[in-house]
C-alpha positions in Angstrom: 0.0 0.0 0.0 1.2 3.4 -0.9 0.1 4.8 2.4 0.5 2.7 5.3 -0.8 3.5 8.6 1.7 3.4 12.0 0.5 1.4 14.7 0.1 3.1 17.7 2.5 2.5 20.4 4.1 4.4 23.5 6.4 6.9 22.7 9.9 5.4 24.2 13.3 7.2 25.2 14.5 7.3 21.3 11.2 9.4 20.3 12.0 12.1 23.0 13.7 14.9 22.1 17.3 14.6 23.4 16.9 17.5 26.0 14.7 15.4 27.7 16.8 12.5 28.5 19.2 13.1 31.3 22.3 11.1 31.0 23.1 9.3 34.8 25.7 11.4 36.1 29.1 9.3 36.0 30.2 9.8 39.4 26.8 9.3 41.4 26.8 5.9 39.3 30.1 4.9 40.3 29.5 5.8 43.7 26.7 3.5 44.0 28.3 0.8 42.4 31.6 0.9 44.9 29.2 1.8 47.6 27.0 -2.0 47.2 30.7 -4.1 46.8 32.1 -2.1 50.3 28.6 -2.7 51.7 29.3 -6.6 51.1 32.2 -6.3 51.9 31.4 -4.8 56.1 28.5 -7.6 55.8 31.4 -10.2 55.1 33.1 -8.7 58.4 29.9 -8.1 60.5 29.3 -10.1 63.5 25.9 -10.5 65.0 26.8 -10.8 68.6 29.1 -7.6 68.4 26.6 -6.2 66.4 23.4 -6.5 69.1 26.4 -5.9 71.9 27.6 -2.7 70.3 24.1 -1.2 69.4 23.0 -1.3 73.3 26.6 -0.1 74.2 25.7 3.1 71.9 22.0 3.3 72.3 21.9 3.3 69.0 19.3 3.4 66.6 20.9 2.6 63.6 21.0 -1.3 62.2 24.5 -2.1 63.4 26.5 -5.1 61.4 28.9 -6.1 64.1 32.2 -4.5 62.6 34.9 -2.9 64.5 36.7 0.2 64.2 40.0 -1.3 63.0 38.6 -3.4 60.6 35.9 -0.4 59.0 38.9 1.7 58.9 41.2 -0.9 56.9 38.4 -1.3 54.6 38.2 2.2 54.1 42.1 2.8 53.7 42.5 -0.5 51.4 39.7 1.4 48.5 41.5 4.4 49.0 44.8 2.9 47.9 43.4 1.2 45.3 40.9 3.3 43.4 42.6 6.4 44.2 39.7 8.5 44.3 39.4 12.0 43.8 37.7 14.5 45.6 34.3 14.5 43.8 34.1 10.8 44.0 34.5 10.8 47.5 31.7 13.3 48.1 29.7 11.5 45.8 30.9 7.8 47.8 30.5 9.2 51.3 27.1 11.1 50.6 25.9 7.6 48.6 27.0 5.5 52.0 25.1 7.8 54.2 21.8 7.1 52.4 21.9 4.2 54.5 20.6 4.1 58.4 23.2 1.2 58.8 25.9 2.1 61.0 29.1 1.0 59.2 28.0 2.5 56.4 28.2 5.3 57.8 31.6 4.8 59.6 33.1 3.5 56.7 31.7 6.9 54.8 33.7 9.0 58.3 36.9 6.8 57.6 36.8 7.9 54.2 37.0 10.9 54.9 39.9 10.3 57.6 42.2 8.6 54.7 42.2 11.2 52.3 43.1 14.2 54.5 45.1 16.3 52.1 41.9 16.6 49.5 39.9 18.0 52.0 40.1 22.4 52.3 38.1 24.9 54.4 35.4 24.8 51.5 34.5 21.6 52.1 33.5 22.6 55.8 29.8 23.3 54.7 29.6 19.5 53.4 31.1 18.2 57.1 28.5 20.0 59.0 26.1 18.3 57.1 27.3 15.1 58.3 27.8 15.9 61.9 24.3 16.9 62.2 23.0 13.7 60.5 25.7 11.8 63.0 23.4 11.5 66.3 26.2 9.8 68.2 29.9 10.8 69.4 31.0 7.3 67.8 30.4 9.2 64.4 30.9 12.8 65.1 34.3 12.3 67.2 36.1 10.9 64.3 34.9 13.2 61.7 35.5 16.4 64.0 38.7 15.8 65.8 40.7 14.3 62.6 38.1 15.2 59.6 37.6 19.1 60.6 40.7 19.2 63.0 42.9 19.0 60.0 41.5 20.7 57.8 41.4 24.0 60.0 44.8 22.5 61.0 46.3 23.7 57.5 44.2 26.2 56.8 43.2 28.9 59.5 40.5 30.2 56.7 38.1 27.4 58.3 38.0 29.0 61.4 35.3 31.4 60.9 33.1 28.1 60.5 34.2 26.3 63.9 33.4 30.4 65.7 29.6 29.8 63.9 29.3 26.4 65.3 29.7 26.9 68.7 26.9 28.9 69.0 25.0 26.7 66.9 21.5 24.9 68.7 22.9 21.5 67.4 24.6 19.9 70.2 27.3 17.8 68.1 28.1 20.9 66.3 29.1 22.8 69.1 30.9 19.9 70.6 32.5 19.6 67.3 33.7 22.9 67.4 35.6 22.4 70.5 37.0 18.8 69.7 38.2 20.3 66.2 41.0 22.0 68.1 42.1 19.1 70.3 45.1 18.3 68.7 46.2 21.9 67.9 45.9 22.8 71.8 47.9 20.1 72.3 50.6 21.5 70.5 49.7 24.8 72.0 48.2 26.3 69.8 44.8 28.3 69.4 44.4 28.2 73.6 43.2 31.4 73.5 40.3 30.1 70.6 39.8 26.9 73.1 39.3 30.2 76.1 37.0 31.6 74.2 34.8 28.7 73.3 35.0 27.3 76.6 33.5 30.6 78.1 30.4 30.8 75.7 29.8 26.4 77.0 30.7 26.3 80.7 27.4 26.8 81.8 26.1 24.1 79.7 24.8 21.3 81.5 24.8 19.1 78.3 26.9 16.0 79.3 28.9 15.9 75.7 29.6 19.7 75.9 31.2 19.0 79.2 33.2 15.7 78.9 34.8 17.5 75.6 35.3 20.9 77.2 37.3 18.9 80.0 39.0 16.2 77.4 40.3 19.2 75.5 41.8 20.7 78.3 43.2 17.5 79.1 45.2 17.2 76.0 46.5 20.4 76.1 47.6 19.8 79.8 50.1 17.0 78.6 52.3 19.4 77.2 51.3 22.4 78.1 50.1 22.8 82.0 51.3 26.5 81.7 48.2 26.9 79.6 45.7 25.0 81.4 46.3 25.4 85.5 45.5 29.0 85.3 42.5 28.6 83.2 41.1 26.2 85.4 42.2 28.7 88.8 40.3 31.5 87.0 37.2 29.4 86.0 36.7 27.0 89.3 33.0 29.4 90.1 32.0 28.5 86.7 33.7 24.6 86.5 31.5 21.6 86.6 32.8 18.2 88.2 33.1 16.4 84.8 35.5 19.2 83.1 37.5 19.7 85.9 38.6 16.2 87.0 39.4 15.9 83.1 41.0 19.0 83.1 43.0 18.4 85.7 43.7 15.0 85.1 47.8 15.4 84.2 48.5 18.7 86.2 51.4 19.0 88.4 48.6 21.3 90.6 45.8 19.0 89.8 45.0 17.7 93.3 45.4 21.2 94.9 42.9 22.9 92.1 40.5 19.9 92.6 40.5 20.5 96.6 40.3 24.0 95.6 36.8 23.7 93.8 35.6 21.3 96.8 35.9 24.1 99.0 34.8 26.7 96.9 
């Protein structure tokens, strides 16, 4: 027939028009893709007795596998080194992981982080603050704060403006992140006078977490640096609580004498 009709049918992806189809973006597939084989492999590694053991140890209420710090963090270090992934793919990897309410996933995604420390720069501060609010537990945030954040504003003082921000903020973690992401600098005294500063906008917390790290800060600085931290403490005994100061104190030459100090005060 010279005119032949065309059976009707459903118009499929080769009839659109080509602005219409949306090509799967590269990374976001490739993130997915390593994300399922390191997902297999924590589930190789996952224990349930650790796993029910671990998740009342934490009150968690994440789905917990059963896999241990060490071994997350050798999994985490072992892709590194072998895909060598760039930043992008590790935003894309770690966001992909933390689509998941499983808790290794989400430690791997933090350890990650941890084992490429050189790609990460105060820009990508923004991105961490989204994790630490969706983090709900110091097993996550620690990590991520005191080594994730710690060295970024480590190498680069242009992140501090952040950490000032978040210890105002109304999220608990991120304030306690703020403090812990100078730990290892006041330890090497430097930013005390940052740590001072911090410490006097939280002492009157009565949060638990703001306390313990206001104190375990302190502490760290006090190994190698007591100079720093006895008359900080002598100024602030009114204002101390029990749990920063006996972690304050904790390796002062003067610790007993400040700690019967504050019992009397």
């Amino acid at each position: 027939m010279a005119h032949r009709q065309h059976r009707d049918r459903a118009a499929g992806p080769e009839d659109r028009p080509a602005a219409a189809r949306v090509a799967p973006d590269p990374a976001l597939t490739a993130a997915a893709t390593a994300a399922r084989t390191l997902t297999a492999e924590l589930e190789r590694l996952g224990s349930p007795e650790r796993a029910v053991s671990e998740r009342a140890y934490l009150k968690s209420e994440y789905t917990h596998l059963g896999v241990g710090v060490p071994a997350v963090r050798g999994v985490a270090r072992r892709y590194v080194r072998g895909a060598r992934p760039g930043h992008d793919e590790l935003v894309a990897l770690v966001d992909e992981l933390w689509e998941s309410a499983v808790y290794e996933r989400r430690l791997l995604g933090v350890e990650l982080v941890l084992a490429s420390p050189r790609v990460w720069s105060p820009a990508d501060l923004v991105w961490m603050e989204g994790l630490l609010r969706r983090c709900h537990t110091w097993a996550l945030v620690d990590g991520l704060a005191a080594h994730g954040v710690g060295r970024v504003v480590a190498r680069d003082p242009a992140g501090f403006p952040t950490l000032d921000r978040w210890v105002g903020d109304h999220d608990m973690w991120v304030r306690r992140s703020a403090v812990l992401a100078l730990r290892d600098l006041v330890r090497d005294g430097r930013e005390w006078d940052r740590f001072e500063r911090y410490a006097d906008t939280l002492l009157d917390e009565r949060e638990f977490f703001i306390r313990k790290v206001l104190g375990w800060v302190a502490r760290e600085a006090a190994r190698r640096h007591p100079e720093l931290v006895s008359p900080w403490v002598r100024a602030n005994l009114a204002r101390l609580n029990g749990v920063t100061l006996r972690e304050a104190v904790k390796y002062l030459p003067d610790g007993d004498d400040l700690l019967a100090a504050w019992k009397q005060r």
